[in-house]
C-alpha positions in Angstrom: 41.8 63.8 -28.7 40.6 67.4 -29.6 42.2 66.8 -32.7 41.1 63.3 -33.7 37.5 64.4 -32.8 37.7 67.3 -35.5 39.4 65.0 -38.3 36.2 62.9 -38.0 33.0 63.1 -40.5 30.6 66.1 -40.5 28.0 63.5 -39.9 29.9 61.5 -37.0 30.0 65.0 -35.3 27.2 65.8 -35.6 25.2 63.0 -33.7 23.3 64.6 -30.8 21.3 61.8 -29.8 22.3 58.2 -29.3 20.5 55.5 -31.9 21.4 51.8 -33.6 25.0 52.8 -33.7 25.5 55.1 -30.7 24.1 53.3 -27.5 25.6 55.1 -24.8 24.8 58.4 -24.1 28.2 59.3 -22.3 29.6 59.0 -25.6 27.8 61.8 -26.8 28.2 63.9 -23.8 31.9 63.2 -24.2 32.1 64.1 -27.6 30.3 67.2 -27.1 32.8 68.2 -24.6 35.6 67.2 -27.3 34.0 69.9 -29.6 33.7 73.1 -27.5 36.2 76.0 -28.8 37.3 76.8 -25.1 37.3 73.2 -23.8 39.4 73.5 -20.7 42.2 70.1 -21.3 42.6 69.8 -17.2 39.0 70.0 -15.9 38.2 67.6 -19.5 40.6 65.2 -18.5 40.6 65.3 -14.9 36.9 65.3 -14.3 35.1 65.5 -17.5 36.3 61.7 -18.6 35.2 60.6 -15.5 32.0 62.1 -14.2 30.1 61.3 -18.3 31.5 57.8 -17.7 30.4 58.0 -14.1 33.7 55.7 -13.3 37.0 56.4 -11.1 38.7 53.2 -11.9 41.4 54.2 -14.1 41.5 50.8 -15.8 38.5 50.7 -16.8 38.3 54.5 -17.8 40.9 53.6 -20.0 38.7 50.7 -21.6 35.9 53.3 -21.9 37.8 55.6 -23.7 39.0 53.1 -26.0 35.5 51.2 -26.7 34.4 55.7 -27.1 36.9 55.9 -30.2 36.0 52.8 -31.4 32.4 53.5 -32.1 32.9 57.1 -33.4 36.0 56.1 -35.9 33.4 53.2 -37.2 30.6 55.0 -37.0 30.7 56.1 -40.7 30.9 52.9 -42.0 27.9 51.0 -39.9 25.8 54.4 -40.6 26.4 53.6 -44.5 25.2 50.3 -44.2 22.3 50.9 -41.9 20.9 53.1 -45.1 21.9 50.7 -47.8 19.6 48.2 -45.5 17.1 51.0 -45.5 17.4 51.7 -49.0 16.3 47.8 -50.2 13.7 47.6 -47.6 12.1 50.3 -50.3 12.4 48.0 -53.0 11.2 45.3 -50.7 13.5 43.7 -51.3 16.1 40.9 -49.8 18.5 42.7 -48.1 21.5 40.4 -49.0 21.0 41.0 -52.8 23.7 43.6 -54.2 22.4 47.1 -54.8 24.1 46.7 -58.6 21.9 44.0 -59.1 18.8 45.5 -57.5 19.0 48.9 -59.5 19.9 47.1 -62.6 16.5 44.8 -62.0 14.4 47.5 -61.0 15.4 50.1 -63.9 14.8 46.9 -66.7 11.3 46.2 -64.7 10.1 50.4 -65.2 7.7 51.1 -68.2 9.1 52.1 -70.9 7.0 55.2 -70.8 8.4 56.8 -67.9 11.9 57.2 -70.0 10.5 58.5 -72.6 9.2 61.5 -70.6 10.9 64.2 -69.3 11.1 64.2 -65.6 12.4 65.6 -62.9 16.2 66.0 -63.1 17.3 64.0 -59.7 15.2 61.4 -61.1 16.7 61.4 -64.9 20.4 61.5 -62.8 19.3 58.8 -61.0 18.2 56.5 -64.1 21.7 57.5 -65.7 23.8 56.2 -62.8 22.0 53.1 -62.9 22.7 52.6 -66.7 25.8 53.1 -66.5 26.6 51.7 -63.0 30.2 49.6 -62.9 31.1 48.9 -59.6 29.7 46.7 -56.7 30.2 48.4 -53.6 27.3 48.8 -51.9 28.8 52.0 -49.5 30.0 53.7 -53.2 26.3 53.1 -54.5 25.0 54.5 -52.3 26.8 57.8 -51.8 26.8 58.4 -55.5 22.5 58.2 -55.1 23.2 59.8 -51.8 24.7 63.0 -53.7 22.5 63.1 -56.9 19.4 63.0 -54.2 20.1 65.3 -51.8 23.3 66.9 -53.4 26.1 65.9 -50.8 27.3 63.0 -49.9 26.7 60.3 -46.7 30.0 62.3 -44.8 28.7 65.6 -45.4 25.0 65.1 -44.2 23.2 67.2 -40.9 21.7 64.7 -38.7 18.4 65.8 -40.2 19.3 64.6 -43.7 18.7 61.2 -43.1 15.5 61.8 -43.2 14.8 64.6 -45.7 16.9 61.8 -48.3 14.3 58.7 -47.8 11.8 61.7 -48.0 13.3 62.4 -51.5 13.6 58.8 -52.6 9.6 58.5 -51.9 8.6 61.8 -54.0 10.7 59.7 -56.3 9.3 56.9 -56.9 6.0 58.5 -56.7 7.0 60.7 -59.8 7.7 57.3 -61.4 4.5 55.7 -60.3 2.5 58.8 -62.0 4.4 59.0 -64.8 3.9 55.3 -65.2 0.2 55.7 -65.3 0.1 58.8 -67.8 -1.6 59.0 -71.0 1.0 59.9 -73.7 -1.5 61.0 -75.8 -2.2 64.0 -73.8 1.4 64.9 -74.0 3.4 66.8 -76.2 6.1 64.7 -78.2 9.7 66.7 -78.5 11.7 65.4 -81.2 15.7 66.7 -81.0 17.8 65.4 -84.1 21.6 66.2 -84.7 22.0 63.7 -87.7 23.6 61.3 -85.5 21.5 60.9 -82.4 17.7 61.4 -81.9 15.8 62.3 -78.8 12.5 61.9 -78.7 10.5 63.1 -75.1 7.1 63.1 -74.4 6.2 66.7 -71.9 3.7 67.2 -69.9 1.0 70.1 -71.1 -0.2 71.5 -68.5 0.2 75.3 -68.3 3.4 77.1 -67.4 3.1 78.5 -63.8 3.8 82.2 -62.9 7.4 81.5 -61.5 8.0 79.8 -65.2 6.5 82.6 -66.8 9.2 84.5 -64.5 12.2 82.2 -65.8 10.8 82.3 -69.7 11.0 86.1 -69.6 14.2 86.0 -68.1 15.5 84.0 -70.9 13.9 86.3 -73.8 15.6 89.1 -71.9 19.1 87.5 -72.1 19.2 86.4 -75.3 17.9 90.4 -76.6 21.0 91.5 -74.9 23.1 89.8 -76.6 21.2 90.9 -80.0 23.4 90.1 -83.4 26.9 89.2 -80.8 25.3 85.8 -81.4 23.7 84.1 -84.9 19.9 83.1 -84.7 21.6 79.3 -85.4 24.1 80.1 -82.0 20.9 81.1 -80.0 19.0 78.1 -81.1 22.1 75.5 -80.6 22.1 77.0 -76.8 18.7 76.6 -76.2 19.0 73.0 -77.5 21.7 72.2 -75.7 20.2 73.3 -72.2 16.9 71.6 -72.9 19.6 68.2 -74.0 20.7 68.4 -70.2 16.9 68.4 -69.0 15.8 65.3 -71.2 
């Protein structure tokens, strides 16, 4: 048992309180137990088992036990699908509608304007997924936004992340919200060209803050360093292609 109970998800370990999934509190008492470095086998076996379950019938320990490993080697899958429901209820949406479909409708329903403007890079990784989304599994949708959010996916989440990820979502489509309402013609208009692609992105002019002052400096410096080890064209062809990654 020590063994299974290490082999399963960061976040199935993790659990410390019971919720939608988890009803019974022994459960997690048990698996607590499970997870101590100097669990004793004997005293976990002999009265552990017993006294979380608060049974001596050896039947239906044994039914106990089972229903235990049940819930915890499934628990993955119904916590997946309890934030994939979670995850429409933000669109409003009907919760029996494919989450290929619902990205797919959402990012054709955004303004125009709010692609055309560089934003915040979760959000720009988000908008690329979408476009060039190909599958529809709900679970794999929403891991793949699960790691470009929050930067790990569903399995690898603290029992905390839950929320810090819907938290996320909301700045989000807040961003998209402002951006939405912006006035382009307050905005500066970067125009990249290669001969075969263009990129046009409108940026936002407010004034660069001291901890971008920092990171402008920082970049001067690095590039003096390297004085003529690199052409004026390499430099620039850098530079370009970082800023590419940001727009």
């Amino acid at each position: 048992m020590k063994k299974w109970i290490l082999s399963l998800p960061k976040i199935t370990r993790e659990v410390s309180k019971t919720d939608t999934i988890i009803f019974n509190n022994s459960y997690i008492e048990l698996k607590n137990d499970l997870l101590k470095p100097d669990m004793n086998n004997n005293e976990f076996l002999f009265q552990k088992i017993g006294q979380s379950f608060k049974e001596e019938n050896y039947e239906q320990l044994t039914k106990d036990i089972t229903s235990f490993k049940n819930v915890y080697d499934n628990y993955l899958t119904l916590y997946i699908d309890e934030i994939v429901y979670n995850f429409k209820e933000k669109f409003e949406h009907n919760s029996k509608s494919n989450l290929n479909i619902l990205l797919s409708n959402w990012n054709k329903e955004i303004n125009p304007q709010v692609k055309e403007t560089v934003m915040r890079l979760e959000v720009k990784n988000i908008f690329d997924y979408i476009n060039n989304l190909n599958t529809y599994n709900d679970r794999e949708i929403i891991e793949n936004i699960s790691n470009i959010v929050v930067g790990r996916y569903i399995e690898d989440w603290k029992e905390d992340t839950y929320d810090e990820f819907f938290e996320k979502l909301t700045d989000i489509f807040d961003e998209i919200k402002q951006i939405e309402k912006a006035d382009l013609g307050e905005q500066e208009k970067i125009i990249i060209s290669d001969g075969k692609e263009e990129i046009q992105k409108y940026i936002n002019t407010s004034e660069i803050s001291l901890i971008g002052n920092t990171l402008k400096n920082n970049i001067e410096d690095s590039i003096e360093e390297y004085a003529d080890a690199i052409s004026e064209s390499e430099k620039i062809k850098i530079l370009l292609q970082i800023i590419k990654k940001y727009m």
